[in-house]
DSSP file (Angstrom, degrees, kcal/mol; ACC not computed):
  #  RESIDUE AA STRUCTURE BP1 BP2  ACC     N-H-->O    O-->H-N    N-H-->O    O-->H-N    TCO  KAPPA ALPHA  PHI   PSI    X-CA   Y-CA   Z-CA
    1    1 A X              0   0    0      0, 0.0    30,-0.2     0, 0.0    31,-0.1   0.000 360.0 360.0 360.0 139.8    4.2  -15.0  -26.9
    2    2 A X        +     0   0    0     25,-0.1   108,-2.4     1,-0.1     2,-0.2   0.645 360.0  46.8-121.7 -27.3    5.5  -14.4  -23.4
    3    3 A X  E     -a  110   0A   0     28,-0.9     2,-0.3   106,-0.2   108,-0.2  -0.727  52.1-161.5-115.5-177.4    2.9  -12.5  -21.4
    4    4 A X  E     -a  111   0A   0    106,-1.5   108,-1.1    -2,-0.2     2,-0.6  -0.895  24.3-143.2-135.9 159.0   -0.9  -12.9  -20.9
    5    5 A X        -     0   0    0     28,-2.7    30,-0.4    -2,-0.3     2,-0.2  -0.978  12.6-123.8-138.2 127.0   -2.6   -9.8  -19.5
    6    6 A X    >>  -     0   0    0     -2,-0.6     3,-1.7   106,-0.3     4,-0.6  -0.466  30.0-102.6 -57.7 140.0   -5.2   -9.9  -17.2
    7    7 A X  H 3> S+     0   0    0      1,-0.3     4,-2.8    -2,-0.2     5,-0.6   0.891 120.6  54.6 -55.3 -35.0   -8.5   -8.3  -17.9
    8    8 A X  H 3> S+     0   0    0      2,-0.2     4,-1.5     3,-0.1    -1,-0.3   0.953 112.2  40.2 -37.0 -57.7   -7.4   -5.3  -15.4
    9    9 A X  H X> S+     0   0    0     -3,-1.7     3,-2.4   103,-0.4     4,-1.6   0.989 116.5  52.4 -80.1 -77.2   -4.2   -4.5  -17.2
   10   10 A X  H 3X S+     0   0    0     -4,-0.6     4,-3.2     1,-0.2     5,-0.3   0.750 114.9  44.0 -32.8 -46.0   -6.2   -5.1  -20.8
   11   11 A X  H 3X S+     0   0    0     -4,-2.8     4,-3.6    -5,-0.3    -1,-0.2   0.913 105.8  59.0 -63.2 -35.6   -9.0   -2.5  -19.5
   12   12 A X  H <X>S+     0   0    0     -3,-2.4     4,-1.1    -4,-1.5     5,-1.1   0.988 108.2  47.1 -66.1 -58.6   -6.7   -0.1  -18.3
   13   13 A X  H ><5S+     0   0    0     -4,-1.6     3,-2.5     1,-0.3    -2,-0.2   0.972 108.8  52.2 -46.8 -58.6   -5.2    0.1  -21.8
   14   14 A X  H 3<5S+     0   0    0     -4,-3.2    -1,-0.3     1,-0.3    -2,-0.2   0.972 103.9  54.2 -42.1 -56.6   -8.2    0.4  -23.4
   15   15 A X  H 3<5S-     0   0    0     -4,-3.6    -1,-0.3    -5,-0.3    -2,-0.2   0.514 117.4-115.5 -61.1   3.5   -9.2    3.2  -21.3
   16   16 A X  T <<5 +     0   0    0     -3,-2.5    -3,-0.2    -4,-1.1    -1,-0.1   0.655  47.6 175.3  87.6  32.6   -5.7    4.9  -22.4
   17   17 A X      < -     0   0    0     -5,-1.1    -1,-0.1    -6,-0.2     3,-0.1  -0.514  32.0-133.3 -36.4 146.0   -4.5    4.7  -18.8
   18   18 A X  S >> S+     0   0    0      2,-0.2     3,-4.8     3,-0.1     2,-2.4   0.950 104.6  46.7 -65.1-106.4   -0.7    6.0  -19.6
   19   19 A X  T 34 S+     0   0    0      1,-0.3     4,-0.1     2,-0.2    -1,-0.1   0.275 111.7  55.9 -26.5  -1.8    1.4    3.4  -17.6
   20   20 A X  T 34 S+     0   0    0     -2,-2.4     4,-0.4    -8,-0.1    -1,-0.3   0.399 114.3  43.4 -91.2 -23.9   -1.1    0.7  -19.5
   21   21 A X  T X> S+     0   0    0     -3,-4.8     4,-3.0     1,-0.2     3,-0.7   0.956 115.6  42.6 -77.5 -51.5    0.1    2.3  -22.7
   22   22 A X  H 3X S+     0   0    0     -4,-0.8     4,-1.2     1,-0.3    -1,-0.2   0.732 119.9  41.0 -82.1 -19.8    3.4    2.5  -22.0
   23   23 A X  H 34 S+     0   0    0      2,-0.2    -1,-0.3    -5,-0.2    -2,-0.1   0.683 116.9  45.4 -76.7 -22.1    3.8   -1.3  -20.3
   24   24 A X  H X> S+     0   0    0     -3,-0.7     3,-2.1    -4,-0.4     4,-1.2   0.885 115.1  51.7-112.4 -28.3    1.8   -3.2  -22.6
   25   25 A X  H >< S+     0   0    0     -4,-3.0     3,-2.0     1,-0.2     4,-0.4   0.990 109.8  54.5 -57.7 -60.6    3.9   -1.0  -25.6
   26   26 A X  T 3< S+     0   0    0     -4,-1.2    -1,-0.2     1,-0.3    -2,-0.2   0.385 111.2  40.7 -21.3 -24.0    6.8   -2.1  -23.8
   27   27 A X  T X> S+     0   0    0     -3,-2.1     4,-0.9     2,-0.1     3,-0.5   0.617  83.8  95.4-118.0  -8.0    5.9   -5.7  -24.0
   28   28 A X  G X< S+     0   0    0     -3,-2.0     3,-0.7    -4,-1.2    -2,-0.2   0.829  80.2  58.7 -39.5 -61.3    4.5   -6.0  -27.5
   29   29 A X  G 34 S+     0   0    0     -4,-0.4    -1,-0.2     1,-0.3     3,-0.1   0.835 103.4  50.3 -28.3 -66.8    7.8   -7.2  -29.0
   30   30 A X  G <4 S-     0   0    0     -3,-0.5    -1,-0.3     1,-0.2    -2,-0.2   0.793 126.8 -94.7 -61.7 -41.6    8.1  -10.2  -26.7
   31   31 A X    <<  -     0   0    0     -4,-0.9   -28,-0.9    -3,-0.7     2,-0.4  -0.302  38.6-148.1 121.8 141.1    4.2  -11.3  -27.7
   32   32 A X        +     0   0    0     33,-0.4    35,-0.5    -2,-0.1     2,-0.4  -0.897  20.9 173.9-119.5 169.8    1.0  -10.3  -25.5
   33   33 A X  E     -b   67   0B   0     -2,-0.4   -28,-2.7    33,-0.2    35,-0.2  -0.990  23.4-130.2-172.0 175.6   -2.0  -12.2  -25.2
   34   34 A X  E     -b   68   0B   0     33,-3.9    35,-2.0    -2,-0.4     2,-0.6  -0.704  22.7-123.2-131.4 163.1   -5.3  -12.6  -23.5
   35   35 A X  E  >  -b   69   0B   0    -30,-0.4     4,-2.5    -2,-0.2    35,-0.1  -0.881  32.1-116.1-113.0 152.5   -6.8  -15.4  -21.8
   36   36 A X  T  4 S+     0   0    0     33,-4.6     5,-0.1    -2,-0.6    -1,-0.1   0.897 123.2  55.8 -25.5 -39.8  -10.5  -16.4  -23.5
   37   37 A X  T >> S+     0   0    0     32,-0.3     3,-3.3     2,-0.2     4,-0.9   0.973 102.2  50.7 -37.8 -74.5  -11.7  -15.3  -20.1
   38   38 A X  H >> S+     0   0    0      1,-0.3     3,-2.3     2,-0.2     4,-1.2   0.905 109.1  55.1 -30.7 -85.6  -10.1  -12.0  -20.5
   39   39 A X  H 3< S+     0   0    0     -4,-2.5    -1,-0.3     1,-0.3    -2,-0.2   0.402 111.6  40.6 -55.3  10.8  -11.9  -11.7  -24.1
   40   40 A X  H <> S+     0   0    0     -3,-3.3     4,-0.6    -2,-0.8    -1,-0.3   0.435 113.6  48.7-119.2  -3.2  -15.4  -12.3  -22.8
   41   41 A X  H XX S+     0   0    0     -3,-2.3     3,-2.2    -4,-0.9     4,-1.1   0.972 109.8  57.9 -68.1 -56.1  -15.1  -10.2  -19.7
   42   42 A X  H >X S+     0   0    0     -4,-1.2     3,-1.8     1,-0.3     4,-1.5   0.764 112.4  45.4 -34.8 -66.2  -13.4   -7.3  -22.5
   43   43 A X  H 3> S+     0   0    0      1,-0.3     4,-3.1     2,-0.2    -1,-0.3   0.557 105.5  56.2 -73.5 -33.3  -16.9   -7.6  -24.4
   44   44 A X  H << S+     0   0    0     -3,-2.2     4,-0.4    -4,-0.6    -1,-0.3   0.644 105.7  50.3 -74.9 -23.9  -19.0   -7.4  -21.5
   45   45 A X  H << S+     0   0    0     -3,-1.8    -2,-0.2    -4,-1.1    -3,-0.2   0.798 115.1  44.6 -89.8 -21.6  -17.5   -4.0  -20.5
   46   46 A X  H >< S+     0   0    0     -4,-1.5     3,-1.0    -5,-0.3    -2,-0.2   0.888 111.6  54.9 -92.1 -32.9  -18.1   -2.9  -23.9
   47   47 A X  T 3< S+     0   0    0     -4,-3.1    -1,-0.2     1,-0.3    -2,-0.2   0.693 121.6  27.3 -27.0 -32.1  -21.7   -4.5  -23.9
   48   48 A X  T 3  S+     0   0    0     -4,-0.4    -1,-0.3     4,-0.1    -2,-0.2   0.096 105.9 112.0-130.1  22.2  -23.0   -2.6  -20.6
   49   49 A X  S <  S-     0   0    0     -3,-1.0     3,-0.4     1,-0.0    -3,-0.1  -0.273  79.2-103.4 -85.9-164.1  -20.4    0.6  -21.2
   50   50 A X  S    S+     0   0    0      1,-0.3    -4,-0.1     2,-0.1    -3,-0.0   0.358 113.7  28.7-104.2  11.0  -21.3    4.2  -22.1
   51   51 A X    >>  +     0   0    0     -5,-0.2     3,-3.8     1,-0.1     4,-1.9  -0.283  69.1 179.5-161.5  61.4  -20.5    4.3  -25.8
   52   52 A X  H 3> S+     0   0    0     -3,-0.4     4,-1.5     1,-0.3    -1,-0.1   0.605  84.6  51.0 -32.1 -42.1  -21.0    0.4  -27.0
   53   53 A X  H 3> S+     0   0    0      2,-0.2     4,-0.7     3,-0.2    -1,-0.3   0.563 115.1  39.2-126.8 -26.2  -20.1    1.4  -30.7
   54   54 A X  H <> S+     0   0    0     -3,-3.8     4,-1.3     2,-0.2     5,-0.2   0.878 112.8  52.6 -98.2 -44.3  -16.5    3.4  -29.8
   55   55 A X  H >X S+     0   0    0     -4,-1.9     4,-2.6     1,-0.3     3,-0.6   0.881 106.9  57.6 -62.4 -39.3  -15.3    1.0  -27.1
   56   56 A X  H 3X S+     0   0    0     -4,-1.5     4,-1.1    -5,-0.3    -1,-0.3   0.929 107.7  46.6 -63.0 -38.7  -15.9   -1.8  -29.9
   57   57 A X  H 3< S+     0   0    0     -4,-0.7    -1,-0.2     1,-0.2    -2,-0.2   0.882 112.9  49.3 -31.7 -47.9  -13.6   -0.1  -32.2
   58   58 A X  H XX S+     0   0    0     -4,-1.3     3,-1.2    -3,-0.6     4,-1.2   0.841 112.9  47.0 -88.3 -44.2  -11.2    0.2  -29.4
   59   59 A X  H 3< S+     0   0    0     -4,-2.6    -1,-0.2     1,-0.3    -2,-0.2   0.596 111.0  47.1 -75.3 -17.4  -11.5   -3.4  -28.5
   60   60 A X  T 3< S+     0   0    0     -4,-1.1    -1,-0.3     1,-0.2    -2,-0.2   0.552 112.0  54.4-100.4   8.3  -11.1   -4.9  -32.0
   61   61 A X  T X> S+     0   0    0     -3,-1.2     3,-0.9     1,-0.1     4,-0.5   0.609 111.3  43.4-105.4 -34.6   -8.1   -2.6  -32.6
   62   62 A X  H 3X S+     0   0    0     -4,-1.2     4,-2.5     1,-0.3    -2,-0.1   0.713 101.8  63.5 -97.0 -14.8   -6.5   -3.8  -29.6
   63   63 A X  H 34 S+     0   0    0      1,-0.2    -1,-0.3     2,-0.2     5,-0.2   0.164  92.7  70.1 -91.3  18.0   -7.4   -7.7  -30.3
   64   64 A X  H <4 S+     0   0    0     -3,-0.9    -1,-0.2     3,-0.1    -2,-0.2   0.282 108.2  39.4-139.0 -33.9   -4.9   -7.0  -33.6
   65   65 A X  H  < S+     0   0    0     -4,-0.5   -33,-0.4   -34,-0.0    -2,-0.2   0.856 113.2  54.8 -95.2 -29.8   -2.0   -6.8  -30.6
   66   66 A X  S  < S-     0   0    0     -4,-2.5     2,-0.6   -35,-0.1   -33,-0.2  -0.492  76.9-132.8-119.2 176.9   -2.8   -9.0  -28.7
   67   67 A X  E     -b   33   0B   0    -35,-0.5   -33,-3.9    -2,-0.2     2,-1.0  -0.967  20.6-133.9-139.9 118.1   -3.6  -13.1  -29.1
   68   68 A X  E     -b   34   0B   0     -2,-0.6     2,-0.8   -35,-0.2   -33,-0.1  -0.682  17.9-152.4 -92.9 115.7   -6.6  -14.8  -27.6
   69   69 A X  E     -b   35   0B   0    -35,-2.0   -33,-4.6    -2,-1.0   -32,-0.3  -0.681  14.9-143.3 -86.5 128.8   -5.6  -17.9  -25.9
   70   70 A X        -     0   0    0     -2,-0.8   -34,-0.4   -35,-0.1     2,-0.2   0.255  16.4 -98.7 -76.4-151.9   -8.3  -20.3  -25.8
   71   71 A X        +     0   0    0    -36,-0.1     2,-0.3   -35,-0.1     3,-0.1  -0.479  41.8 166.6-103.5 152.3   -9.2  -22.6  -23.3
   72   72 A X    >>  -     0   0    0     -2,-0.2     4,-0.9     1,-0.2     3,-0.5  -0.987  50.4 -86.2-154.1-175.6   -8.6  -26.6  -22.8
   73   73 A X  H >> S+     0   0    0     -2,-0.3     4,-1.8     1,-0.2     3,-1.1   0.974 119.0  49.5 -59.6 -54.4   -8.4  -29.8  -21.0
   74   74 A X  H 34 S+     0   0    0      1,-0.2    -1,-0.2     2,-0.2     4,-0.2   0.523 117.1  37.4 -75.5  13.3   -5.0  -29.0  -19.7
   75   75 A X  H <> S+     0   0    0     -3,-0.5     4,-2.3     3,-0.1    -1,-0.2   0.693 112.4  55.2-108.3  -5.6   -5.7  -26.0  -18.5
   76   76 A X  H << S+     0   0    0     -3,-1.1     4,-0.3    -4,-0.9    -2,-0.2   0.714 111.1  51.4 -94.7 -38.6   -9.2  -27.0  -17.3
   77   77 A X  T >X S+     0   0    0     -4,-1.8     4,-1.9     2,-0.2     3,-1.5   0.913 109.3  51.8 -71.3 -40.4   -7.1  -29.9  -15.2
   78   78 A X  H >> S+     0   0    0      1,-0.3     3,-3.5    -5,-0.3     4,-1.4   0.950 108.9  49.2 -54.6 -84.5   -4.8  -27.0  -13.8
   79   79 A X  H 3X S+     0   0    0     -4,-2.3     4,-1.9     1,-0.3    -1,-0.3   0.590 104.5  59.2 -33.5 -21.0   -7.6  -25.1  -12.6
   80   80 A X  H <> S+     0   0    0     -3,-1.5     4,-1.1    -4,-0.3    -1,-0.3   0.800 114.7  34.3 -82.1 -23.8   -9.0  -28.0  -11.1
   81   81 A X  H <X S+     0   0    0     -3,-3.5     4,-1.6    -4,-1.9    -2,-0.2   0.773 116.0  51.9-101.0  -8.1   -6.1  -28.4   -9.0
   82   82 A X  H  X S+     0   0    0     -4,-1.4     4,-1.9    -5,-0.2     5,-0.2   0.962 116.6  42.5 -68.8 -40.4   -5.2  -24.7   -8.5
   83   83 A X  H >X S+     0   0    0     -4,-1.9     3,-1.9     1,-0.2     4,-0.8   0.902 116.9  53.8 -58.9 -75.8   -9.2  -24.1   -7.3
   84   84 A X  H >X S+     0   0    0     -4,-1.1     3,-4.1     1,-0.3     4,-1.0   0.605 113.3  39.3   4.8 -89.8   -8.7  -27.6   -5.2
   85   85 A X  H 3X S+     0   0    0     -4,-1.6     4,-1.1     1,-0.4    -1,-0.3   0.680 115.4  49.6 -71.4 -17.2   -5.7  -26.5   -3.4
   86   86 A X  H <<>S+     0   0    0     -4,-1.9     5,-2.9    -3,-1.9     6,-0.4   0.625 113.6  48.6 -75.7 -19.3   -6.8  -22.9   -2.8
   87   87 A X  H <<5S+     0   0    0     -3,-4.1    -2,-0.3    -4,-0.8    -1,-0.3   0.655 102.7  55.5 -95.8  -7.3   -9.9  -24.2   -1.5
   88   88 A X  H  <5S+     0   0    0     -4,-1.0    -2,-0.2    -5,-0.2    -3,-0.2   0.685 117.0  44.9 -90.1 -18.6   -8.1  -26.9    0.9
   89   89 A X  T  <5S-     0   0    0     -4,-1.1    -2,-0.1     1,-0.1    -3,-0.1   0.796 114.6-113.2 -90.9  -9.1   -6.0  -23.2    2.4
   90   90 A X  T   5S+     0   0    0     -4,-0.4    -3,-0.2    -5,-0.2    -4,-0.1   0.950  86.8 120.1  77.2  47.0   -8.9  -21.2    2.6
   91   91 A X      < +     0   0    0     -5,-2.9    -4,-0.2    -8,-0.1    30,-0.1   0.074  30.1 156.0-131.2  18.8   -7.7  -19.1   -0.1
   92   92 A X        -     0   0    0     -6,-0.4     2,-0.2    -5,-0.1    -5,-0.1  -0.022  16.2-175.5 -64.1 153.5  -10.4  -19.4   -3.0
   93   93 A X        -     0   0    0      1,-0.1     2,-0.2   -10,-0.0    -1,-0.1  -0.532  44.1 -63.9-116.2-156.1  -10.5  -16.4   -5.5
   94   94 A X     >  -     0   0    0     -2,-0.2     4,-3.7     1,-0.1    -1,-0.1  -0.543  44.8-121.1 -73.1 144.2  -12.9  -16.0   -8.3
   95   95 A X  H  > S+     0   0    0     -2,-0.2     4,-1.6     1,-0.2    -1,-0.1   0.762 108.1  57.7 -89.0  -1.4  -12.8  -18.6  -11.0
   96   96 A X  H  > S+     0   0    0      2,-0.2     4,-1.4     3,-0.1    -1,-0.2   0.828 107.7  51.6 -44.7 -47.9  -12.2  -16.2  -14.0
   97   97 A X  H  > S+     0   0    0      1,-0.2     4,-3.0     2,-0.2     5,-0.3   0.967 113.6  41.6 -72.8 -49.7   -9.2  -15.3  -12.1
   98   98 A X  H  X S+     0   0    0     -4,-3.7     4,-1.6     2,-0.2    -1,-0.2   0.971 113.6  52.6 -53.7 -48.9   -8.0  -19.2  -11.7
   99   99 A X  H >X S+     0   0    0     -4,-1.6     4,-2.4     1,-0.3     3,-1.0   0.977 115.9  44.3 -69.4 -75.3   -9.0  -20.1  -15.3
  100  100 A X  H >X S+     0   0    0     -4,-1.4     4,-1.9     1,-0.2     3,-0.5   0.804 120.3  34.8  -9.6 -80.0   -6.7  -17.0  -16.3
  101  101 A X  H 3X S+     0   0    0     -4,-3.0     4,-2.9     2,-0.2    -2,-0.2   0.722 112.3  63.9 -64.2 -23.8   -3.7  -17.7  -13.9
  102  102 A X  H <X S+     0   0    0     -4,-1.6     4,-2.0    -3,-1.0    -2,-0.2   0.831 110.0  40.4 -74.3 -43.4   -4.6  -21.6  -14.7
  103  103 A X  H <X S+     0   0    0     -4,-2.4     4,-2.2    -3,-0.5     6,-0.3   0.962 110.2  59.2 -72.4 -58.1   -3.5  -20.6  -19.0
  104  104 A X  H ><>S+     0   0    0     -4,-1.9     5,-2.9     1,-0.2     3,-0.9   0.919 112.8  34.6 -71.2 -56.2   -0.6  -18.5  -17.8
  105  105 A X  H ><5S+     0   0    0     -4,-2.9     3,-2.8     1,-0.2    -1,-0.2   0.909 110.6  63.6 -14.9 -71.9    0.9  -21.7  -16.1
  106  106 A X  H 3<5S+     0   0    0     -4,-2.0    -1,-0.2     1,-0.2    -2,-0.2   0.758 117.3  31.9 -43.9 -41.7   -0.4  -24.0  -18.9
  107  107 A X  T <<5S-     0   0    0     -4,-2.2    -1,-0.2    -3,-0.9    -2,-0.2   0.033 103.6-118.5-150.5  70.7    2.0  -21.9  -21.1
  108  108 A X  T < 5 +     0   0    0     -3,-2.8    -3,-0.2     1,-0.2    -4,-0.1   0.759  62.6 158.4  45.9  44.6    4.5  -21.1  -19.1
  109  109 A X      < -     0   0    0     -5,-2.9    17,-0.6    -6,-0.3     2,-0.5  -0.353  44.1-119.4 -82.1 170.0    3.3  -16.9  -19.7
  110  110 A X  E     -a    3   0A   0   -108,-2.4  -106,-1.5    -3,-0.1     2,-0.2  -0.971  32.4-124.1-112.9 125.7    4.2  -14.3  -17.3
  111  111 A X  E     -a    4   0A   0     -2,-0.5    17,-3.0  -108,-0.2     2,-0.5  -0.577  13.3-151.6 -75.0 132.7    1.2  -12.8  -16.1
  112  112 A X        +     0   0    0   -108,-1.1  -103,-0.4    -2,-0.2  -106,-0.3  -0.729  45.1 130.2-147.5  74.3    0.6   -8.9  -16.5
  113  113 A X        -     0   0    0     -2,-0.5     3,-0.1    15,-0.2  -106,-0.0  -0.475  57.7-146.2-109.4 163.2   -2.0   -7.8  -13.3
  114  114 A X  S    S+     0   0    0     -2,-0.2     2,-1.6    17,-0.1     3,-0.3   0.019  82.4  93.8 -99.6   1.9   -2.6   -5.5  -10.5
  115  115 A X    >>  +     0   0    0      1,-0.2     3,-1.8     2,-0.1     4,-1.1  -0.096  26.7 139.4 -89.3  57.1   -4.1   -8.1   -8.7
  116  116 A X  H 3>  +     0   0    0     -2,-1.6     4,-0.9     1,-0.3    -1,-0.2   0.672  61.1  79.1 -70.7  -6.9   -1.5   -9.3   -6.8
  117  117 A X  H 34 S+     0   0    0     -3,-0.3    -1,-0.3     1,-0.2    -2,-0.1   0.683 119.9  12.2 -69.5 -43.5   -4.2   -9.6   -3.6
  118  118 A X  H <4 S+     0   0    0     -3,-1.8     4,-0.3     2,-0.1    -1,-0.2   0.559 123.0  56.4-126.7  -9.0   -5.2  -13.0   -5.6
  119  119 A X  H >< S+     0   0    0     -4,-1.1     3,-1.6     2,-0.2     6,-0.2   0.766  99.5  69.2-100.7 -40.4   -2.7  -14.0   -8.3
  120  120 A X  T 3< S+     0   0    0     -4,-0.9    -3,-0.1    -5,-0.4     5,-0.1   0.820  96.4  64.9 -37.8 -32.9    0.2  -13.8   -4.9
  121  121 A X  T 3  S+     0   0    0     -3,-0.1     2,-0.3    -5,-0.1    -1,-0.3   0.852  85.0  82.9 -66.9 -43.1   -2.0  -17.0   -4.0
  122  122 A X  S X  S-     0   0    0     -3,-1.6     3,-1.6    -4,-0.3     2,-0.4  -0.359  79.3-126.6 -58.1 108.5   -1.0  -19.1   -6.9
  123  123 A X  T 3  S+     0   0    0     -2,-0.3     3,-0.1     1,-0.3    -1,-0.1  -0.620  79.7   0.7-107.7 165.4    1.9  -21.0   -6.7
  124  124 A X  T 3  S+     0   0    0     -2,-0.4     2,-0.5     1,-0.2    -1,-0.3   0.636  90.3 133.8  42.5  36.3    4.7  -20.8   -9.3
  125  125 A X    <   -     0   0    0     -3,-1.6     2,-0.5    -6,-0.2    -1,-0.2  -0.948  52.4-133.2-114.5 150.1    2.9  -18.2  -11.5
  126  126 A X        -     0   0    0    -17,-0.6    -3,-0.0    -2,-0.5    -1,-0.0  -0.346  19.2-170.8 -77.5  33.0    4.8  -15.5  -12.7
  127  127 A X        -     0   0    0     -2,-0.5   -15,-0.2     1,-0.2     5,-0.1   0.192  34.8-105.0-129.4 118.8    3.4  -12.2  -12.3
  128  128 A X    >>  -     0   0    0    -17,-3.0     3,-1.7     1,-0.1     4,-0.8  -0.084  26.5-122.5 -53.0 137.9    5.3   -9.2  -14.2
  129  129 A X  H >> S+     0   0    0      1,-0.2     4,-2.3     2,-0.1     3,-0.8   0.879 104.1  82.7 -42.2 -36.7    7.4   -6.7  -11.5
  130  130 A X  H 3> S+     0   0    0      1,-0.3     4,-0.7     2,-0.2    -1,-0.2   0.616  92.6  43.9 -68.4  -8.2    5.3   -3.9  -12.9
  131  131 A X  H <> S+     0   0    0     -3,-1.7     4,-1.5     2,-0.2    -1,-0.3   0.891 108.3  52.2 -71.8 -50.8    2.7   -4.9  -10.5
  132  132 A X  H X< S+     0   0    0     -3,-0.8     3,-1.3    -4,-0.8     4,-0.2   0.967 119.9  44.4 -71.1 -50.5    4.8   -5.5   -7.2
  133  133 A X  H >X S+     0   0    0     -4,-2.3     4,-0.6     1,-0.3     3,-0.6   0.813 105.2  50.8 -78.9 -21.1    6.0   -2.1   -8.1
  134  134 A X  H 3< S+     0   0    0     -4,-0.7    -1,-0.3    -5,-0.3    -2,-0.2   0.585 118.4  49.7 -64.0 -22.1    2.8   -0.1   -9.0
  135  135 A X  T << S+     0   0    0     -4,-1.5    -1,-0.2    -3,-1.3    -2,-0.2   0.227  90.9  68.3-108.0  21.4    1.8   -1.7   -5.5
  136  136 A X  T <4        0   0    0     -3,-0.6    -1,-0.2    -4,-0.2    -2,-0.2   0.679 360.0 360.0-124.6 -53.6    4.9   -0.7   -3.4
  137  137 A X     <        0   0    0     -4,-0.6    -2,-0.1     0, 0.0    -3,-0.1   0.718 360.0 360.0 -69.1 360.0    3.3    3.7   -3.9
């Protein structure tokens, strides 16, 4: 596996976004994956959405491409020192979003966002071009 996709990028696919189809097809080969986070936020939108029973379809169909990475002590120490240092710049984000960027580090993924507004804060994670260019129009 080479990338992890943030719950953005993962929702936009689900919702059949075209440029979520066509990136995330585009990356399959290589491996995709999700971070646990990612897979209970994904559950929650299909919990509280307008059609609980199609969006689960759509979500266990899509959980057949992609690989949920779980959670751990070394990434749970990474987050402690990404939150830490982001809180010593006056730069905190959310901590789904650390826990998230915290896995992609932990194994060494390329990250696959539109949130460059908070992932830009992190340093040395790798965040796919297709953001910095979707954010350039």
């Amino acid at each position: 596996m080479k990338y992890l996709l943030d719950t953005d990028r993962a929702a936009d696919y689900l919702k059949g976004r075209p440029d979520a189809v066509e990136l995330l097809g585009s990356l399959a080969g290589d491996g995709i994956g999700i971070s646990l986070v990612t897979y209970g936020e994904l559950w929650e939108g299909v919990a509280y959405g307008r059609d609980p029973d199609q969006n689960a379809r759509k979500l266990r169909a899509f959980l057949r491409l992609a690989d949920t990475v779980g959670l751990n002590q070394g990434i749970m120490r990474r987050f402690s020192r990404i939150r830490g240092q982001l809180r010593r710049e006056g730069q905190l984000i959310g901590d789904f979003d650390t826990l998230i960027a915290a896995t992609a580090l932990h194994y060494d993924l390329v990250l696959v966002t539109r949130n460059l507004r908070h992932f830009d804060r992190i340093a040395d994670l790798k965040v796919h071009e297709s953001a910095r260019v979707q954010n350039r129009d």
